[in-house]
C-alpha positions as CSV (number, residue, x, y, z in Angstrom):
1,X,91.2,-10.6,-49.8
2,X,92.6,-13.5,-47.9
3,X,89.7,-13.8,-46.0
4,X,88.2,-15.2,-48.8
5,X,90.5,-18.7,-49.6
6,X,89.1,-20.8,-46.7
7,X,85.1,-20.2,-47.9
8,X,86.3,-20.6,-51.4
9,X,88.4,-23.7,-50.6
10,X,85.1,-25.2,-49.0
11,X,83.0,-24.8,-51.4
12,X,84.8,-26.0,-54.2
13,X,85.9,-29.2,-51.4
14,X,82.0,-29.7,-51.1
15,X,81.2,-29.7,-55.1
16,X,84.1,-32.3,-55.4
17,X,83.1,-34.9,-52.5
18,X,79.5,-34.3,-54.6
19,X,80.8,-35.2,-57.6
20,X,82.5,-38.3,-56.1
21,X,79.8,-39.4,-54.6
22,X,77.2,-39.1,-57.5
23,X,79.9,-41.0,-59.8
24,X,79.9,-43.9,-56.6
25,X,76.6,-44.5,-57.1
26,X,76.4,-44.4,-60.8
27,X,75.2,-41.1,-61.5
28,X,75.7,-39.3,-65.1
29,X,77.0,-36.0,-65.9
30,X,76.0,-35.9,-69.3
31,X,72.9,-36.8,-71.2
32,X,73.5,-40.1,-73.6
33,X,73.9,-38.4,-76.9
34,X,70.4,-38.6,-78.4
35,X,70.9,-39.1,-82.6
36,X,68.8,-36.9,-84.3
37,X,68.9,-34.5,-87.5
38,X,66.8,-31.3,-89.0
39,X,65.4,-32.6,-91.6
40,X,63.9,-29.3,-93.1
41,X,63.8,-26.2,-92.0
42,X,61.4,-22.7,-93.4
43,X,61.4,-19.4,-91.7
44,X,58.0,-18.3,-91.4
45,X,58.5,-14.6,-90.2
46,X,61.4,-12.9,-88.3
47,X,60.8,-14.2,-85.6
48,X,59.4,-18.0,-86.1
49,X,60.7,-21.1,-87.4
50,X,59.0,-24.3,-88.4
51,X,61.6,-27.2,-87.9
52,X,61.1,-30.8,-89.2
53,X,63.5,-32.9,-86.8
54,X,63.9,-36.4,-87.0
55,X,65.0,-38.1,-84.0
56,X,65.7,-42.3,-84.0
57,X,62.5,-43.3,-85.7
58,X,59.9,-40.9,-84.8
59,X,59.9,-37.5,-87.3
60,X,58.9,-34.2,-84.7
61,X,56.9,-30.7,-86.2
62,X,58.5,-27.9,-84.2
63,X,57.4,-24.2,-84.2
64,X,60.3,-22.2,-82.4
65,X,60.2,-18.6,-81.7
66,X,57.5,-16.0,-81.0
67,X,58.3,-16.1,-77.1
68,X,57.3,-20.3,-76.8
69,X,58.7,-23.8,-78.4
70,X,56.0,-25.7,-79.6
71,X,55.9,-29.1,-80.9
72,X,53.1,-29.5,-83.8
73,X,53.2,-32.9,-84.9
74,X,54.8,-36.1,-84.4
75,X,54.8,-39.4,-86.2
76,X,56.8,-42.6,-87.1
77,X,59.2,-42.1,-89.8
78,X,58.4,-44.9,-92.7
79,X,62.1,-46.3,-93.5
């Protein structure tokens, strides 16, 4: 069992001097937060859903379910 500190102790070192190094040369850990909201959403069966999303000024048709994501539509959302 104590055979296994020193590996442990270097990987966790590596994954640190990593993170150190992305931050150094400006490197992100998270995605900017992206605004958007569901605008409507209607089940279609058990498993499918047709999603209306708006996100900043473009409004997104979005089948989910059924084993594939797929994105119907898009278009510019009239203010």
């Amino acid at each position: 069992m104590l055979a296994a500190i020193p590996p442990l102790a270097l990987v966790l070192g590596l994954a640190a001097l990593a993170a150190r190094l992305l931050r150094g040369f400006g490197g992100r850990f998270s995605a900017p937060a992206a605004e958007f909201a569901i605008v409507a959403r209607t089940r279609l069966d058990g498993r499918r859903t047709l999603y209306q999303i708006r996100r900043g000024g473009r409004n997104i048709l979005l089948l989910a379910g059924g084993g594939a994501d797929l994105v119907l539509d898009q278009w510019e959302h009239a203010p």
